[in-house]
C-alpha positions as CSV (number, residue, x, y, z in Angstrom):
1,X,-22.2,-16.5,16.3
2,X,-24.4,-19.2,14.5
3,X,-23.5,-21.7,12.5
4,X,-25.7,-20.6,9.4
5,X,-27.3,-23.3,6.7
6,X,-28.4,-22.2,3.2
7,X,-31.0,-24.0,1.3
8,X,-29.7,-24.5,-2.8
9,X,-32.2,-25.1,-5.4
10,X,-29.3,-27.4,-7.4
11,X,-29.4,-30.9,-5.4
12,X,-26.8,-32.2,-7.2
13,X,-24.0,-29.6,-6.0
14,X,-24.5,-29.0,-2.8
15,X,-21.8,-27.0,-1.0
16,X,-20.5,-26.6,2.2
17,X,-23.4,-25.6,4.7
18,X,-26.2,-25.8,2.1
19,X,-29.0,-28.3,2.0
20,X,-31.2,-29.2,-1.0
21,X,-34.7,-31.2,-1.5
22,X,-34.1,-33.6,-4.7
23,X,-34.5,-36.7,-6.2
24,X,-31.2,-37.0,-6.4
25,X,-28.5,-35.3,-4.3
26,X,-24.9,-35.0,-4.1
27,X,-22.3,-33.0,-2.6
28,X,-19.1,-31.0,-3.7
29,X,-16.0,-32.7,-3.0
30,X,-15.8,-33.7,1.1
31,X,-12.2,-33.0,2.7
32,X,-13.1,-33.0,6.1
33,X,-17.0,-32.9,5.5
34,X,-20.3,-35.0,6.5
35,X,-23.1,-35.5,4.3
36,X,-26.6,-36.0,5.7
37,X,-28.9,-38.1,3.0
38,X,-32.4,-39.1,4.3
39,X,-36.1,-39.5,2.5
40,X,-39.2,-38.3,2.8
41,X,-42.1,-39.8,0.5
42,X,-39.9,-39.7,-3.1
43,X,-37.9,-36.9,-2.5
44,X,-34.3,-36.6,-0.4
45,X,-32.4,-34.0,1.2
46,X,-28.8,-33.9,0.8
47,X,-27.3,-31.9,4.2
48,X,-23.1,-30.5,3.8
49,X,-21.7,-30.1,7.0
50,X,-18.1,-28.8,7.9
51,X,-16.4,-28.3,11.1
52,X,-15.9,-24.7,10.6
53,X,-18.2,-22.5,9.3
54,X,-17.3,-19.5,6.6
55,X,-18.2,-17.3,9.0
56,X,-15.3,-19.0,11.5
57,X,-17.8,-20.8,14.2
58,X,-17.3,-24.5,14.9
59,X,-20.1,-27.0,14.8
60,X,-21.7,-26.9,18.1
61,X,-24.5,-28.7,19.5
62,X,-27.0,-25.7,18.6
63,X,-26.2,-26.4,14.8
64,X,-26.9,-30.1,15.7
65,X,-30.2,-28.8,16.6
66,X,-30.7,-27.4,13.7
67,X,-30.0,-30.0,11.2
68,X,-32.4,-32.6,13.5
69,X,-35.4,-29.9,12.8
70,X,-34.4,-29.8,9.0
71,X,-34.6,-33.8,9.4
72,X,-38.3,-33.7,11.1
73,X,-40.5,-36.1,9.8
74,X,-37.4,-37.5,7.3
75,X,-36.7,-41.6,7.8
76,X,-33.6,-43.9,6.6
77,X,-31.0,-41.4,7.6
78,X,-27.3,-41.7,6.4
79,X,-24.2,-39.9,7.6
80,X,-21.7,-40.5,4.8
81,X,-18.1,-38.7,4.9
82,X,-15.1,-38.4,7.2
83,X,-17.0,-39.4,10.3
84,X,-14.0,-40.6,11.8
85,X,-12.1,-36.5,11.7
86,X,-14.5,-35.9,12.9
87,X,-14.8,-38.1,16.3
88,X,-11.2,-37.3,16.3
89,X,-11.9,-33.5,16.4
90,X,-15.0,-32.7,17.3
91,X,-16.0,-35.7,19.5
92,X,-19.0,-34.2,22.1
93,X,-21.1,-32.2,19.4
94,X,-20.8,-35.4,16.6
95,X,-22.0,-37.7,19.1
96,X,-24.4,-35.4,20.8
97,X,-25.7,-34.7,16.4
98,X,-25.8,-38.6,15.7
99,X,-28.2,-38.9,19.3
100,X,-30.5,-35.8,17.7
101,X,-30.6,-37.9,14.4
102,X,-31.4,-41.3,16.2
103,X,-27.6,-43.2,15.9
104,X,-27.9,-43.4,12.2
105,X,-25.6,-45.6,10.5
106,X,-22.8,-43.6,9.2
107,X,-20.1,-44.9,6.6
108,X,-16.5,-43.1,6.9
109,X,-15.2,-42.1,3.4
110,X,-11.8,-41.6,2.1
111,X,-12.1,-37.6,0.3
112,X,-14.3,-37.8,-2.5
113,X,-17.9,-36.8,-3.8
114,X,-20.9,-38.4,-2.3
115,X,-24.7,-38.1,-2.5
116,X,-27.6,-40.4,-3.0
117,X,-30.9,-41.0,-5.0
118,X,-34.2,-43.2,-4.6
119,X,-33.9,-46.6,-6.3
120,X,-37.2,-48.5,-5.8
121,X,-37.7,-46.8,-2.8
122,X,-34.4,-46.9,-1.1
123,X,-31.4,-44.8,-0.7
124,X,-28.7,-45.7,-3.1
125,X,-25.5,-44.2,-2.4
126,X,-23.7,-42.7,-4.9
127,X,-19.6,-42.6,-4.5
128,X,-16.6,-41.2,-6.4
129,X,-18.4,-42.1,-10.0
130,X,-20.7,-44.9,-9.0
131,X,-23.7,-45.9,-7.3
132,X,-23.6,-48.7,-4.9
């Protein structure tokens, strides 16, 4: 059974398994989620990813695929959320998704809402409230 992503038009809610091209993007609240900022020319996309699925499969290596071909030809990717649940649970297909992606820096997050938008060219992160 896949592991199925949904593209939203709204870039600053971004659910669980959706994806969005914005200016700005952010996420619903993380629990257990990663969030997947990069840039392309002025515009981001803002990736949700969960460990399972709504339709009950488990990220996999096959979904890692797929987020790295919704990520061609993207640069100054960011992995921003509970990246350390999930090295604890889901060890091989995290690593084997940060490899597809490059090893992009990743920044492990308390719960909380996340996203990002271009300031003068560059990612700024936005966290709980604030951009940093």
């Amino acid at each position: 059974m896949p592991y199925p992503l949904t593209q939203t038009s709204n870039g600053t809610s971004i659910a669980e398994q959706e994806y969005a091209y914005a200016t700005e993007v952010r996420f619903t609240k993380f629990t257990s989620c990663l969030g997947i900022i990069a840039k392309q020319g002025s515009n981001l996309i803002g990736i949700h990813l969960v460990i399972v699925s709504n339709q009950e499969t488990v990220f996999d290596n096959k979904a890692a695929d797929d987020v790295a071909a919704l990520l061609s030809g993207y640069e100054n990717i960011t992995v921003i959320g509970k990246t350390g649940f999930w090295l604890d649970n889901l060890e091989a297909p995290y690593k084997y998704l940060l490899s597809r992606l490059g090893n992009p820096p990743t920044i492990n997050v308390e719960d909380g809402i996340y996203g990002g938008k271009l300031n003068e060219g560059k990612i700024q992160l936005y966290q709980n409230g604030s951009y940093i």
